[in-house]
Predicted model as a PDB file, atoms N, CA, C, CB and O in Angstrom, pLDDT in the B-factor column:
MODEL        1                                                                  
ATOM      1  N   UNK A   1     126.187  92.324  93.431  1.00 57.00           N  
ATOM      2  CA  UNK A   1     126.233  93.731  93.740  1.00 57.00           C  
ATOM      3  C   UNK A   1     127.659  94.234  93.517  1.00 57.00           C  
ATOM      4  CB  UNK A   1     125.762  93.996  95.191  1.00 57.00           C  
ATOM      5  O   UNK A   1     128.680  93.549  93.576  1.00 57.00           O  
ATOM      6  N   UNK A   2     127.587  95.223  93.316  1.00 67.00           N  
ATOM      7  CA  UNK A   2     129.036  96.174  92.693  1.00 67.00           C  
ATOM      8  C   UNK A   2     129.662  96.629  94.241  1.00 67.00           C  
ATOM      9  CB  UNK A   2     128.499  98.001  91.464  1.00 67.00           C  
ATOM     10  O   UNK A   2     129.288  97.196  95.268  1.00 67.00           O  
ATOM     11  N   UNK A   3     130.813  96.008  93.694  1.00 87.00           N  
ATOM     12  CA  UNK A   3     131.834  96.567  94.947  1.00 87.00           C  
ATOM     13  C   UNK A   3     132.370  97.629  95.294  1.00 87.00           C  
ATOM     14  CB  UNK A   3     132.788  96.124  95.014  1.00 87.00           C  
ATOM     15  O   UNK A   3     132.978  98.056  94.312  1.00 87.00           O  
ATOM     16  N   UNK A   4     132.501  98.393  96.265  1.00 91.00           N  
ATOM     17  CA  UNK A   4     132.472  99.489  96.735  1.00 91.00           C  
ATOM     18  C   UNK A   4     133.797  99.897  97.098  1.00 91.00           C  
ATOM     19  CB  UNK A   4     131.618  99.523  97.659  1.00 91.00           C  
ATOM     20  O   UNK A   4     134.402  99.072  97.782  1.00 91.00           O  
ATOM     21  N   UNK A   5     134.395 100.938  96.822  1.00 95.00           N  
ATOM     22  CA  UNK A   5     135.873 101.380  97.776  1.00 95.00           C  
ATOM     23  C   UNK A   5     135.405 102.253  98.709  1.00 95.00           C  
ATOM     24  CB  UNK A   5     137.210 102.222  96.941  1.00 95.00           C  
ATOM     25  O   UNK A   5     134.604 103.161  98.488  1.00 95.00           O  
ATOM     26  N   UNK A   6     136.066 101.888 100.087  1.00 95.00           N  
ATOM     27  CA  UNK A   6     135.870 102.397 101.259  1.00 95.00           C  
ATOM     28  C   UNK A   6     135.810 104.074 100.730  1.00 95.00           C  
ATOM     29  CB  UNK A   6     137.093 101.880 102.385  1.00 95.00           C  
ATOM     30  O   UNK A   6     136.087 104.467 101.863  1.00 95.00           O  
ATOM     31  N   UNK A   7     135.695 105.184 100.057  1.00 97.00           N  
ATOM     32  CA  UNK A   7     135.205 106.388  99.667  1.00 97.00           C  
ATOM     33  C   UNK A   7     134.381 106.367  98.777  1.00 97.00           C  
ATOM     34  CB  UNK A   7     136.001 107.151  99.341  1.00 97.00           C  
ATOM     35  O   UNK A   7     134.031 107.464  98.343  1.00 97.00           O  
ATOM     36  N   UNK A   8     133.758 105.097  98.168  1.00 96.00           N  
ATOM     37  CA  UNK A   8     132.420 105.134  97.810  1.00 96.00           C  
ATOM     38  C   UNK A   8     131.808 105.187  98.934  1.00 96.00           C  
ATOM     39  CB  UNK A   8     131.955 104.122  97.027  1.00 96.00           C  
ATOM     40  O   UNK A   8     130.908 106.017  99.060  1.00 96.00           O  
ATOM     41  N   UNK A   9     132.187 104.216 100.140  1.00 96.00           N  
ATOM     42  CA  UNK A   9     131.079 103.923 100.908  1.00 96.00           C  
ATOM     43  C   UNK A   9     131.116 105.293 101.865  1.00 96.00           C  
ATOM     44  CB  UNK A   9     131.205 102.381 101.704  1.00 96.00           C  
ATOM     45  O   UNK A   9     129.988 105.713 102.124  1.00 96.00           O  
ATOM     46  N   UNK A  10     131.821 105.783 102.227  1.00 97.00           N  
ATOM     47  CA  UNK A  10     131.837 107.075 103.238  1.00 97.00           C  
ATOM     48  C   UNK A  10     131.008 108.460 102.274  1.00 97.00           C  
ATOM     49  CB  UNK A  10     133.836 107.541 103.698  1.00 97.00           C  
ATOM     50  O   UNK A  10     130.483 109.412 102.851  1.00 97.00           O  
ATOM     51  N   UNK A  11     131.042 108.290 100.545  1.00 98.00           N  
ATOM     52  CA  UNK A  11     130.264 109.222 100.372  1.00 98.00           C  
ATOM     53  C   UNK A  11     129.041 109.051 100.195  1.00 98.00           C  
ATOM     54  CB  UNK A  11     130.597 109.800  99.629  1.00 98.00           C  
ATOM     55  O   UNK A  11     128.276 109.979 100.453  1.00 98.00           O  
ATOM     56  N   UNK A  12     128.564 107.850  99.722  1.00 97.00           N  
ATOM     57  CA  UNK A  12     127.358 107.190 100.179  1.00 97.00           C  
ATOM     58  C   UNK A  12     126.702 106.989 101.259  1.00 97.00           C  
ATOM     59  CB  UNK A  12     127.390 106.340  99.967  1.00 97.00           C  
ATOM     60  O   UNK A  12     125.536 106.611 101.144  1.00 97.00           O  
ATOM     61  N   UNK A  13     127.226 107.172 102.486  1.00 98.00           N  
ATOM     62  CA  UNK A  13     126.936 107.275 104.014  1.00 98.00           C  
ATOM     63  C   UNK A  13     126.592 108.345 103.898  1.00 98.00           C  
ATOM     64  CB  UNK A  13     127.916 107.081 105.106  1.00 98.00           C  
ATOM     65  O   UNK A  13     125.369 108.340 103.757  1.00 98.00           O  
ATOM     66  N   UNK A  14     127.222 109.893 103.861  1.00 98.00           N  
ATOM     67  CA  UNK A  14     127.589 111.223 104.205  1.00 98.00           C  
ATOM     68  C   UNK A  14     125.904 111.615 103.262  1.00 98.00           C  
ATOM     69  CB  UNK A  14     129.517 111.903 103.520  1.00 98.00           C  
ATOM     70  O   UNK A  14     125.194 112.535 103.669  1.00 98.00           O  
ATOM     71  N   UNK A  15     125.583 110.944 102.292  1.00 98.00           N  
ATOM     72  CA  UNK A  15     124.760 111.397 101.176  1.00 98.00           C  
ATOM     73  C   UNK A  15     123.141 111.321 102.400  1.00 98.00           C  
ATOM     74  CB  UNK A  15     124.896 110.056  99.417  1.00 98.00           C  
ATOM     75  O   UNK A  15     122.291 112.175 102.652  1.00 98.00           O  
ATOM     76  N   UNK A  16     123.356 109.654 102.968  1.00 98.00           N  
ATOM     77  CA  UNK A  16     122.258 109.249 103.634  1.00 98.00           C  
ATOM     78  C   UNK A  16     121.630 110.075 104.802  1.00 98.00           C  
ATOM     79  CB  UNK A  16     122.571 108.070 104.056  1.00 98.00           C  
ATOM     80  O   UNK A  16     120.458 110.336 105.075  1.00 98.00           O  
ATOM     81  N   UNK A  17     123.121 110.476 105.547  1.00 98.00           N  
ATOM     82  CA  UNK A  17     122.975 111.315 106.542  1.00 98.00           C  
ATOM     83  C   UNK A  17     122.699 112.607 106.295  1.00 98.00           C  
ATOM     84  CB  UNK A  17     123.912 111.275 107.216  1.00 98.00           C  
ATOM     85  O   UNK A  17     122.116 113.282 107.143  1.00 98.00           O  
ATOM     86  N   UNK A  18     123.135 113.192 104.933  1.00 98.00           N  
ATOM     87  CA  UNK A  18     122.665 114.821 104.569  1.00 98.00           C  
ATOM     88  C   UNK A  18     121.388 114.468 104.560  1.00 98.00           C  
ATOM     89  CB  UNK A  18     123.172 115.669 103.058  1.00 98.00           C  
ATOM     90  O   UNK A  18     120.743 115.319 105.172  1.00 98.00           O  
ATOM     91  N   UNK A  19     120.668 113.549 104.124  1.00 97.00           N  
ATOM     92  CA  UNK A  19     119.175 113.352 103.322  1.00 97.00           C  
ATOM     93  C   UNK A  19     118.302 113.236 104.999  1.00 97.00           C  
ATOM     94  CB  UNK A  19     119.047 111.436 101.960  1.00 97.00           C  
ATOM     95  O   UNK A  19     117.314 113.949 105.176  1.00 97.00           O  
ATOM     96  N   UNK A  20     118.756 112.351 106.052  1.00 97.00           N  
ATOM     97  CA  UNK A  20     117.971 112.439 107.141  1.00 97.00           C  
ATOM     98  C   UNK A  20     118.014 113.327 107.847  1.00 97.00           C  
ATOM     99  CB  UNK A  20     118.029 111.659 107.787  1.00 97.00           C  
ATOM    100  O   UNK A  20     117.182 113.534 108.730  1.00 97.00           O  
ATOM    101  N   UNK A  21     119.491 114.395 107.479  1.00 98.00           N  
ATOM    102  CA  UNK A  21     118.632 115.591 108.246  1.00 98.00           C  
ATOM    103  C   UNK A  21     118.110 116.656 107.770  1.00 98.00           C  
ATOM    104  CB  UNK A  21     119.234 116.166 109.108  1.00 98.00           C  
ATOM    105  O   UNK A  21     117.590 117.615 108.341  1.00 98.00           O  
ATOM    106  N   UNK A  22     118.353 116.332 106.226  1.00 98.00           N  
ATOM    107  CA  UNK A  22     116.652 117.789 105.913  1.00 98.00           C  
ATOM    108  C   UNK A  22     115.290 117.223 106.020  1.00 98.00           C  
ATOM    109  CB  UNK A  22     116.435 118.568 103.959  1.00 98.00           C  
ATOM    110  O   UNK A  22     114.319 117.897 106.365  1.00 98.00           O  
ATOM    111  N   UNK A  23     115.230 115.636 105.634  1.00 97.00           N  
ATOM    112  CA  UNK A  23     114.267 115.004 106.315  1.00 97.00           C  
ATOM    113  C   UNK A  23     113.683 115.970 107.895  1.00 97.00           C  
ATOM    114  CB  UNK A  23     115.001 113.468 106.604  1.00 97.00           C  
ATOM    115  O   UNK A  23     112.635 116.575 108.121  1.00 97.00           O  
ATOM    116  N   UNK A  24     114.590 115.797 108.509  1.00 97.00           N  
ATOM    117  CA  UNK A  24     113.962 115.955 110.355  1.00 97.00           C  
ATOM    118  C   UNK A  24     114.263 117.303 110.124  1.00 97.00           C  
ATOM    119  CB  UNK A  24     114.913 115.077 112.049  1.00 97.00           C  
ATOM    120  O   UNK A  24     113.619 117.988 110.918  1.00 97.00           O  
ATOM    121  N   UNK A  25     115.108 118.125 109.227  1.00 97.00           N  
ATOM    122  CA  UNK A  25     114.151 120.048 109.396  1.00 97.00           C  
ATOM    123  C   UNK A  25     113.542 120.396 108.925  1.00 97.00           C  
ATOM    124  CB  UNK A  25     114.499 121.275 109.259  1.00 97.00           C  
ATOM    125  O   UNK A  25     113.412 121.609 108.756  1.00 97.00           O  
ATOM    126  N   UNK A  26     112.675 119.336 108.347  1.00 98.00           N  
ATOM    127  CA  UNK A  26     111.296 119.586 107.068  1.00 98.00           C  
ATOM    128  C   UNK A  26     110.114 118.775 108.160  1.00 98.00           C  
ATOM    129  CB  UNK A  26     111.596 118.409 104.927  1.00 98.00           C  
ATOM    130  O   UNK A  26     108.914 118.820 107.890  1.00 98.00           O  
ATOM    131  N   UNK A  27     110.471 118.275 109.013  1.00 97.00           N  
ATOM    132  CA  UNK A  27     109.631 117.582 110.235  1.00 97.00           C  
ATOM    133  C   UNK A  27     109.295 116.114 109.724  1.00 97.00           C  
ATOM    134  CB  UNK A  27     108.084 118.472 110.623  1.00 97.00           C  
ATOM    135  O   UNK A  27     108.413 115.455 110.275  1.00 97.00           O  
ATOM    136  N   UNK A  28     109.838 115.754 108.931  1.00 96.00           N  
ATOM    137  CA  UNK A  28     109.633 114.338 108.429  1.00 96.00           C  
ATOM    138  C   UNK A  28     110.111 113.443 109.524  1.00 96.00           C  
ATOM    139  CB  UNK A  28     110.423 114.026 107.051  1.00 96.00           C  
ATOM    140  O   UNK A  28     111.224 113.581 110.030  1.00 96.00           O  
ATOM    141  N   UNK A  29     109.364 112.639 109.838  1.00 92.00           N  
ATOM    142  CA  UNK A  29     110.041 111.430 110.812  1.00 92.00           C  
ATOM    143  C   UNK A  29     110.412 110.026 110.247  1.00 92.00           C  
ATOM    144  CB  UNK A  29     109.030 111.070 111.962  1.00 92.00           C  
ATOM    145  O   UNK A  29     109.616 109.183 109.834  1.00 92.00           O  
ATOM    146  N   UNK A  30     111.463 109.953 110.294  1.00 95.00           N  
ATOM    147  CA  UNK A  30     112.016 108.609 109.776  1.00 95.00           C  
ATOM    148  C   UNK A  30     112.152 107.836 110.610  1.00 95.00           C  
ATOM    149  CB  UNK A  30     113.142 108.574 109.173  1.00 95.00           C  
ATOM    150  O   UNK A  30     112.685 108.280 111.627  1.00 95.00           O  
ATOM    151  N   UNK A  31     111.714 106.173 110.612  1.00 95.00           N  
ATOM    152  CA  UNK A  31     112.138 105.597 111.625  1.00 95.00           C  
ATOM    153  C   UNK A  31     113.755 104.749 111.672  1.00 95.00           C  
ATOM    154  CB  UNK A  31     111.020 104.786 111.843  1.00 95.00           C  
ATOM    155  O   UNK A  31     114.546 104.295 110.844  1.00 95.00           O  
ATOM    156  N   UNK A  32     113.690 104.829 112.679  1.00 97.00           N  
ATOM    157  CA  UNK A  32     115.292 103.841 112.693  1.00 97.00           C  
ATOM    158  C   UNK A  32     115.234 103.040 112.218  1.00 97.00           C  
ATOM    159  CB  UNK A  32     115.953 103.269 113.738  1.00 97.00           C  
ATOM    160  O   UNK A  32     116.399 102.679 112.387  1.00 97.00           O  
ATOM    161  N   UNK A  33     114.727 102.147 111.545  1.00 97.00           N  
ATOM    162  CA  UNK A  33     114.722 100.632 111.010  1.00 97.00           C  
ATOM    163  C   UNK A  33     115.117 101.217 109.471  1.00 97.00           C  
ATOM    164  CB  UNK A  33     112.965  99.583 111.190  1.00 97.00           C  
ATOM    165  O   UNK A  33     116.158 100.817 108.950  1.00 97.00           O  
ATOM    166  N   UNK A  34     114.299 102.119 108.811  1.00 97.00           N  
ATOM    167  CA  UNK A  34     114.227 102.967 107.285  1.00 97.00           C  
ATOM    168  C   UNK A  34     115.675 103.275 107.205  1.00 97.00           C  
ATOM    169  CB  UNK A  34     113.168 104.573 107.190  1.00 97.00           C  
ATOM    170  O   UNK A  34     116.311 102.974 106.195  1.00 97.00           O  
ATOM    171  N   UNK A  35     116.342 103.983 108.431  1.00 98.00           N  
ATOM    172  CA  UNK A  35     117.463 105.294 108.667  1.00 98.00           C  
ATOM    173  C   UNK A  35     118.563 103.809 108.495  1.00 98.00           C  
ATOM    174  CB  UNK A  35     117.433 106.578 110.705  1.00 98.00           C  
ATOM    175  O   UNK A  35     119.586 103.947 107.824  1.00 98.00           O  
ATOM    176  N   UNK A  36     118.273 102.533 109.102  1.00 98.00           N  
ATOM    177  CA  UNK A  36     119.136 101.506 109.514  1.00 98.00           C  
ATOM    178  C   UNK A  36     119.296 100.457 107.837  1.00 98.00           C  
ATOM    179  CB  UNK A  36     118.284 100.608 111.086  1.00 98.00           C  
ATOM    180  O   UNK A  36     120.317  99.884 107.457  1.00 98.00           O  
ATOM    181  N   UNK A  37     118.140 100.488 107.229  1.00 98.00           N  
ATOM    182  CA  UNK A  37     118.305 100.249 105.755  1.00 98.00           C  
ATOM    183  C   UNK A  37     119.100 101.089 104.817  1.00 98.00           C  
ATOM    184  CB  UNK A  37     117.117 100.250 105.234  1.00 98.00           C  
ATOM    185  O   UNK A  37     120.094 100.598 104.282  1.00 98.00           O  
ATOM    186  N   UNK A  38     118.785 102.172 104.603  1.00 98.00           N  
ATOM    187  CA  UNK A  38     119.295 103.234 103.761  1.00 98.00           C  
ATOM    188  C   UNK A  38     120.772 103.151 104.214  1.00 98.00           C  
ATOM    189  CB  UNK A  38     118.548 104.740 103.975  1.00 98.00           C  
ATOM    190  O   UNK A  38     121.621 103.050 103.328  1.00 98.00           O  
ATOM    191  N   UNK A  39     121.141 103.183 105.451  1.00 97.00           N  
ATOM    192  CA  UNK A  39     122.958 103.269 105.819  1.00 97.00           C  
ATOM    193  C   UNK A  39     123.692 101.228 105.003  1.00 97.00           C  
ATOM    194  CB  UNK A  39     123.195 103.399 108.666  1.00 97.00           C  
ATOM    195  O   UNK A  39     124.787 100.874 104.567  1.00 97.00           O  
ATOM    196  N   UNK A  40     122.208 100.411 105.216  1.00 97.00           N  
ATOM    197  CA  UNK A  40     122.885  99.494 104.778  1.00 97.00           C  
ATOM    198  C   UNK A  40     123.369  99.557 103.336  1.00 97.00           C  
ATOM    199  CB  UNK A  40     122.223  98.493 105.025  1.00 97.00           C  
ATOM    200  O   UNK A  40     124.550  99.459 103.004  1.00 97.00           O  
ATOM    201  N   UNK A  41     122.194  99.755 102.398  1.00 97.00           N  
ATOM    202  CA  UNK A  41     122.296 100.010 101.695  1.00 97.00           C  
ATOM    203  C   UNK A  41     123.735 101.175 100.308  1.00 97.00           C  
ATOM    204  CB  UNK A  41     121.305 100.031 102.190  1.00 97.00           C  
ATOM    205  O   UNK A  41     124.187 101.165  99.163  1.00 97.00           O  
ATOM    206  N   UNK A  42     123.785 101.873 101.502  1.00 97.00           N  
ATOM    207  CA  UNK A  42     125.257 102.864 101.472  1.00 97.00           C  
ATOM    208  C   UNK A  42     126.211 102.041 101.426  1.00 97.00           C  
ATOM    209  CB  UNK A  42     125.620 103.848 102.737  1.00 97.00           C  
ATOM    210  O   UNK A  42     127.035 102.015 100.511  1.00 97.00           O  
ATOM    211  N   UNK A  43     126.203 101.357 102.308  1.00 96.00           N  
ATOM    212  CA  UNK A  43     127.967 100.392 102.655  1.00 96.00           C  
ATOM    213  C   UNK A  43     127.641  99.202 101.755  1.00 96.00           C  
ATOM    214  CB  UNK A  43     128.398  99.626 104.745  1.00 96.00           C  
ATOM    215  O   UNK A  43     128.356  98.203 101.832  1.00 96.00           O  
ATOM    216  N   UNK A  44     126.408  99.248 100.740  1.00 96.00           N  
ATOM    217  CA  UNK A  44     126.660  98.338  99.664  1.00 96.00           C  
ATOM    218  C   UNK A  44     125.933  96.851 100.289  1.00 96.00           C  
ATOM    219  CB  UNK A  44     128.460  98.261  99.320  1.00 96.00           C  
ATOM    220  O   UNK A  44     125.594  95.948  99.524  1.00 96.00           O  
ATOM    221  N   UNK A  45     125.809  96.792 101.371  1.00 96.00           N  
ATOM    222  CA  UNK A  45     125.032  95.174 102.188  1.00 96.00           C  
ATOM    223  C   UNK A  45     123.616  94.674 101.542  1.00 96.00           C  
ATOM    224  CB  UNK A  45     124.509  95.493 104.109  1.00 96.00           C  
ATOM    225  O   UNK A  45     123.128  93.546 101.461  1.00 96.00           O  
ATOM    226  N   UNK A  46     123.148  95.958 101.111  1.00 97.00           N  
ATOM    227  CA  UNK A  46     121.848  95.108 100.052  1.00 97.00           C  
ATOM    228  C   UNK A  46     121.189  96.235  99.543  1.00 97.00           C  
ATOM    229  CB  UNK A  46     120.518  93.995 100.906  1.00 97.00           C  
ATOM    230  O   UNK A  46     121.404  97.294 100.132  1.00 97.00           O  
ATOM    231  N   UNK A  47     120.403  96.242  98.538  1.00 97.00           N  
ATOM    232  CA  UNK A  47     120.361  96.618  97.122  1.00 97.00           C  
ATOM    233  C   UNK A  47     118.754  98.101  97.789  1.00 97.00           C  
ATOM    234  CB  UNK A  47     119.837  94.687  95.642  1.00 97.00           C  
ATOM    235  O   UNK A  47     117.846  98.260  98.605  1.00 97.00           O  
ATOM    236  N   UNK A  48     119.498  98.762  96.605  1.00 96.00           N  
ATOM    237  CA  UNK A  48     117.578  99.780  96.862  1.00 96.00           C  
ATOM    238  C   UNK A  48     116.450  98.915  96.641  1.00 96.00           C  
ATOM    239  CB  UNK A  48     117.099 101.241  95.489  1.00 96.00           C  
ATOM    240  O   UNK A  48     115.574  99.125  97.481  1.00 96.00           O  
ATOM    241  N   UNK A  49     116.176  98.072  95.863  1.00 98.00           N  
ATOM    242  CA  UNK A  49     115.259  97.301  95.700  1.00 98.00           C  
ATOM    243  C   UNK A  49     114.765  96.889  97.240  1.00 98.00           C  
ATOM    244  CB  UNK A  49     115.737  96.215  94.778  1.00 98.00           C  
ATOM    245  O   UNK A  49     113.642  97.194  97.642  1.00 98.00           O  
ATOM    246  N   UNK A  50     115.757  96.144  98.077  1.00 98.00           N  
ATOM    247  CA  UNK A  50     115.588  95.303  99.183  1.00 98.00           C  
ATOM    248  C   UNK A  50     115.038  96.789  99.996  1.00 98.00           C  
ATOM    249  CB  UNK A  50     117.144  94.297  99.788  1.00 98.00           C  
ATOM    250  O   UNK A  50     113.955  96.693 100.574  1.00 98.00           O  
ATOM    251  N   UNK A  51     115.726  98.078 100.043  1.00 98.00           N  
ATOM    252  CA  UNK A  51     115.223  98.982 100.804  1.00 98.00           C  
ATOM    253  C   UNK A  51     113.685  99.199 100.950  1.00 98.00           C  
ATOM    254  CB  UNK A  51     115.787 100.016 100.411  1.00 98.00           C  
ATOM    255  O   UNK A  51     112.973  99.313 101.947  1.00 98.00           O  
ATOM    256  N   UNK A  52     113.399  99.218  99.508  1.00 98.00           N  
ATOM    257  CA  UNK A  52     112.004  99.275  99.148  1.00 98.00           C  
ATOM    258  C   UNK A  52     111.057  98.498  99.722  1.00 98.00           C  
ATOM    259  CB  UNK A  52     111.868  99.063  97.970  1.00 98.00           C  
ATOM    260  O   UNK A  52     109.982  98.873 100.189  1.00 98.00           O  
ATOM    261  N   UNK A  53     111.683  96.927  99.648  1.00 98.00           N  
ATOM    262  CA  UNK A  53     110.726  96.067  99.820  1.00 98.00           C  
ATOM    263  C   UNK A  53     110.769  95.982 101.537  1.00 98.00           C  
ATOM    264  CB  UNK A  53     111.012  94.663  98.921  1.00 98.00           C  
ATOM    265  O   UNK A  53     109.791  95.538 102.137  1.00 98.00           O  
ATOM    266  N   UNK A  54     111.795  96.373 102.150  1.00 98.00           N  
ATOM    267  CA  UNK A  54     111.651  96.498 103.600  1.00 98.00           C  
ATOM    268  C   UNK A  54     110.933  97.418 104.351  1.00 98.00           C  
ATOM    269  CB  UNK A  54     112.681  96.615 104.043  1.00 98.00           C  
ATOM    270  O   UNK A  54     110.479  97.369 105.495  1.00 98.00           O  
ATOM    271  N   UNK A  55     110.914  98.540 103.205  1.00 96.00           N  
ATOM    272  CA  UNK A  55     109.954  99.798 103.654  1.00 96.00           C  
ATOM    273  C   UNK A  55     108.731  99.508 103.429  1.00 96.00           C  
ATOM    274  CB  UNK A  55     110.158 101.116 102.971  1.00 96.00           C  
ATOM    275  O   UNK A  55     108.025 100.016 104.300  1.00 96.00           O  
ATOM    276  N   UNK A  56     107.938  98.726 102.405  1.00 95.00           N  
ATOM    277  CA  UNK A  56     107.087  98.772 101.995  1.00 95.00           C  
ATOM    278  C   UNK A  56     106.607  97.321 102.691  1.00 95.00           C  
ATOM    279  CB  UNK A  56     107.192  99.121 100.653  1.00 95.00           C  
ATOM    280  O   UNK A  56     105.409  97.279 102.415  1.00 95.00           O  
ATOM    281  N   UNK A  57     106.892  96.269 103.356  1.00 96.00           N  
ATOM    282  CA  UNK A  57     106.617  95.534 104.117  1.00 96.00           C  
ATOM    283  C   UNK A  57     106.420  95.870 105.673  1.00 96.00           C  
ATOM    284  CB  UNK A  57     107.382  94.772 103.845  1.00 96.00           C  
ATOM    285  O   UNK A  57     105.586  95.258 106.341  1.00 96.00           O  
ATOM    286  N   UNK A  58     107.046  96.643 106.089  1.00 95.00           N  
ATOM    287  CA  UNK A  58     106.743  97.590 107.454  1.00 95.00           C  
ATOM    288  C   UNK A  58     105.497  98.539 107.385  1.00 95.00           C  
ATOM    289  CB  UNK A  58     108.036  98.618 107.747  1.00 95.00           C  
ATOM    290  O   UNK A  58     104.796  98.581 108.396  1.00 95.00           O  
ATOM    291  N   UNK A  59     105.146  99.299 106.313  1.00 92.00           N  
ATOM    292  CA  UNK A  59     104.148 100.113 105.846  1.00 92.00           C  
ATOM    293  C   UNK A  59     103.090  98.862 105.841  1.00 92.00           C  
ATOM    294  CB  UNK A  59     104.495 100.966 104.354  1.00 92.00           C  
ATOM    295  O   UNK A  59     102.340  98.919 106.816  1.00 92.00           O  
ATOM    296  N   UNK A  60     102.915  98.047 105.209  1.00 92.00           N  
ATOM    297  CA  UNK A  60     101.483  97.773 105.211  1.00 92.00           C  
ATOM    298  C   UNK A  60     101.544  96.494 106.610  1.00 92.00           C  
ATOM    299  CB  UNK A  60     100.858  97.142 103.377  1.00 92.00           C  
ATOM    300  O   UNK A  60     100.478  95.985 106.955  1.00 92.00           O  
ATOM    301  N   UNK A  61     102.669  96.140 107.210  1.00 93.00           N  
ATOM    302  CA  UNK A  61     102.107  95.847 108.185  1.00 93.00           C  
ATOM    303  C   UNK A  61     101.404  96.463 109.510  1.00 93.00           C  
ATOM    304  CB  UNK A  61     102.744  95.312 108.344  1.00 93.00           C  
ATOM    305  O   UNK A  61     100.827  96.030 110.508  1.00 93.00           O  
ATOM    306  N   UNK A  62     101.846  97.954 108.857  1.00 90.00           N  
ATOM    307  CA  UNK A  62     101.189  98.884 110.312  1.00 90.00           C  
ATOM    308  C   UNK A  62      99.749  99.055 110.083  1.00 90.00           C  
ATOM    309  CB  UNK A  62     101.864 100.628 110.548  1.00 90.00           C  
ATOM    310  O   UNK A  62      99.360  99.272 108.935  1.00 90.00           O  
ATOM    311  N   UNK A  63      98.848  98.974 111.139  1.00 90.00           N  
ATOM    312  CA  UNK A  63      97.767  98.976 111.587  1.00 90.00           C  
ATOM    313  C   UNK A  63      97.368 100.420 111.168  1.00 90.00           C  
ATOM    314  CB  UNK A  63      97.746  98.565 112.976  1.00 90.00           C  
ATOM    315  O   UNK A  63      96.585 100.499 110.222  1.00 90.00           O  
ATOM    316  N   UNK A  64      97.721 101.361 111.640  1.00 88.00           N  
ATOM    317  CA  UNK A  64      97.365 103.129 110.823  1.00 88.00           C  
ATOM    318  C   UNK A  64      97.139 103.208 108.742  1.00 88.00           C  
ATOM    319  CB  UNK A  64      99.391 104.413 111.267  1.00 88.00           C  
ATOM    320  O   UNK A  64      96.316 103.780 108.027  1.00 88.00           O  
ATOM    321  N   UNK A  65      98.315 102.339 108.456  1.00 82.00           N  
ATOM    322  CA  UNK A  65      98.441 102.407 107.173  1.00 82.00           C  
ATOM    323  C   UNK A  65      96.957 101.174 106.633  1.00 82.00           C  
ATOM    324  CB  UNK A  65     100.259 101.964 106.767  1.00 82.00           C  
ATOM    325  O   UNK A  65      96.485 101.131 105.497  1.00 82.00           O  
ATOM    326  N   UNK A  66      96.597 100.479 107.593  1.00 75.00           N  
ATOM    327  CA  UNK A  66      95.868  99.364 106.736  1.00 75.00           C  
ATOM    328  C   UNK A  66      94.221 100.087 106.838  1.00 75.00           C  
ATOM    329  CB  UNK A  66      96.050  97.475 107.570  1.00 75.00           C  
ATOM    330  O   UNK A  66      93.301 100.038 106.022  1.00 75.00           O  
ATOM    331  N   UNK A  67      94.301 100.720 108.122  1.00 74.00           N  
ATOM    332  CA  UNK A  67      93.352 101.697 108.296  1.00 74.00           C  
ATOM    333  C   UNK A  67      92.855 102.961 107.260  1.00 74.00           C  
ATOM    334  CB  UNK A  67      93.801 102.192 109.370  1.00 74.00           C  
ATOM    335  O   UNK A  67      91.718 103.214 106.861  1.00 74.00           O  
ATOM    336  N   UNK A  68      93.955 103.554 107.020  1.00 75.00           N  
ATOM    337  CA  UNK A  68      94.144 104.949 106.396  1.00 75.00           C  
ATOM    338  C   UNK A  68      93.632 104.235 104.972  1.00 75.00           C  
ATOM    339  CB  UNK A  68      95.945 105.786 106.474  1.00 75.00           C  
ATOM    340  O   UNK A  68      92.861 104.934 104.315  1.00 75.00           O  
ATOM    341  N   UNK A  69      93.922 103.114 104.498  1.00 74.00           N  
ATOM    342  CA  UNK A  69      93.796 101.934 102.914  1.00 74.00           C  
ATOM    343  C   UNK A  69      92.532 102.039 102.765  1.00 74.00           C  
ATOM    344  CB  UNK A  69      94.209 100.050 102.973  1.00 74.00           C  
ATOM    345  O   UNK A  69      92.073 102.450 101.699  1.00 74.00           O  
ATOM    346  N   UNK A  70      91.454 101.561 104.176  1.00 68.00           N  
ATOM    347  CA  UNK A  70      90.445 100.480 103.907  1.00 68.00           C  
ATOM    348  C   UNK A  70      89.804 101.405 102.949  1.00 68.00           C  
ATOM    349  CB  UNK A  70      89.469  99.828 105.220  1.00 68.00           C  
ATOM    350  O   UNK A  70      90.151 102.559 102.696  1.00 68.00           O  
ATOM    351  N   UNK A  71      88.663 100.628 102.375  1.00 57.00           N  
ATOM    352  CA  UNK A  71      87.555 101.925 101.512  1.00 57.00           C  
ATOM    353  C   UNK A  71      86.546 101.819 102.452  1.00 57.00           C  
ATOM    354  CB  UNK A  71      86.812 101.604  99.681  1.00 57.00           C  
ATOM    355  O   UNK A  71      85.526 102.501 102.344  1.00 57.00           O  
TER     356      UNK A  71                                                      
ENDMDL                                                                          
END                                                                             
């Protein structure tokens, strides 16, 4: 992974945090675990890919989402 200078990483933070709060004035609910990836992700600790696959491993382990699936 590409190394970051401490004002990559603060505008990459600042980007995450603009994005969660039009998220929450558009009524979108993000959970902290998503909000806790995406900031990792900012400070460079692991890749969008890994975001993805953390989001998308929480999603189908929830019981609503496997529901909302079935046919």
């Amino acid at each position: 992974m590409k190394n970051l200078t401490d004002s990559d990483k603060e505008h990459r933070l600042q980007a995450v945090q603009d994005a969660l709060a039009s998220a929450a004035r558009e009524g979108q609910r993000i959970s902290p675990e998503a909000a806790a990836d995406l900031e990792a992700c900012a400070r460079g600790e692991i890749t969008g890919d890994e975001v993805r696959r953390r989001i998308m491993a929480r999603l189908q382990a929830d019981p609503r989402y496997k529901a909302a699936t079935r046919s």
